[in-house]
C-alpha positions, 0 to 999 in steps of 0.5 A: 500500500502505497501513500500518495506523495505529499506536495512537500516531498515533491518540492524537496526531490525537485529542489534536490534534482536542480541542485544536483544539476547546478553542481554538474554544469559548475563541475564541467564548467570548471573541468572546461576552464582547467582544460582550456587553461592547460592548453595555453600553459607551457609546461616546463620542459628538461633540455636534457631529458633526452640524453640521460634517458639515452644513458640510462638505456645505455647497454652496459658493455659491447662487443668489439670484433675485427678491425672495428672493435680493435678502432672502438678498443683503441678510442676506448682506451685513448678516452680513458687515458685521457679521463685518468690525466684529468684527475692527475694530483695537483694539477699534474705538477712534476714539481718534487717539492711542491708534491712534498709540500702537499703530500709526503711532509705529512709523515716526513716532516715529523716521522709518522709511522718510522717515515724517516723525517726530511734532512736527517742524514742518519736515518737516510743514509742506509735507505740511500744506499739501498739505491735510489730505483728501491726506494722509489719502488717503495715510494710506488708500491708501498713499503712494509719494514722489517721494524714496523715502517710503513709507507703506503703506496704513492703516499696514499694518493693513487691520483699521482703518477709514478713521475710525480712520485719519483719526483719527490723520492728525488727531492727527498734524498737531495735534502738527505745528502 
């Protein structure tokens, strides 16, 4: 059994029903302003997308066979040869001071870990006279001493190269002599 509708119960469902309608051409009102607004905007872009996508895609190694891969070999190792003298310690000075003063007067200077200190004759002169190729050697590859010394290889500075090295083994025993 069903109750006729009451006239107020009719106003309310159609205030509801014009409301509701109301909110649906405000929502797509405002869904056609965002999409307008969208549209003329520019959205801010990376130059350099592009090329870190390609070097995160980037295979991780390649293939070199015959004539070209020995060329792709070749501008392989020019390239990181170069990268390496890049990185070269203290600007690639040859200067065996200036590398002491950076590097070895550290240890040298007050005789950490049995470093024989800079000018004492004493404690240079059976080092010497091991001869000069030894002790740079030492210098290079490290050294562990029968009596505790230690000297890590090229001073504990992997970026100097062995002509920097040998530089500052030199200027050491000059200042010894």
């Amino acid at each position: 059994m069903s109750r006729p509708t009451h006239p107020d119960d009719k106003k309310t469902a159609r205030q509801f029903s014009i409301m509701f309608a109301l909110l649906v051409l405000l929502a797509l009102f405002l869904l056609f302003m965002a999409i307008m607004v969208y549209r003329t905007v520019e959205l801010p872009t990376n130059p350099n997308a592009a090329a870190a996508t390609a070097a995160r895609i980037a295979p991780v190694g390649a293939v070199y066979a015959g004539n070209t891969g020995r060329a792709a070999m070749q501008a392989a190792a020019e390239a990181a040869s170069k990268a390496a003298a890049s990185q070269v310690a203290y600007g690639g000075t040859t200067d065996g001071k200036e590398i002491y003063d950076h590097l070895c007067s550290a240890c040298h200077a007050s005789g950490v870990a049995g470093a024989p200190t800079t000018g004492d004759k004493a404690k240079w002169a059976p080092r010497i006279a091991e001869g000069i190729d030894t002790l740079v050697k030492h210098a290079i590859d490290g050294y562990h001493g029968p009596d505790g010394n230690f000297m890590p290889p090229k001073g504990g500075n992997p970026a100097l190269t062995d002509e920097q090295v040998t530089n500052a083994v030199h200027w050491l025993v000059d200042q010894a002599k």
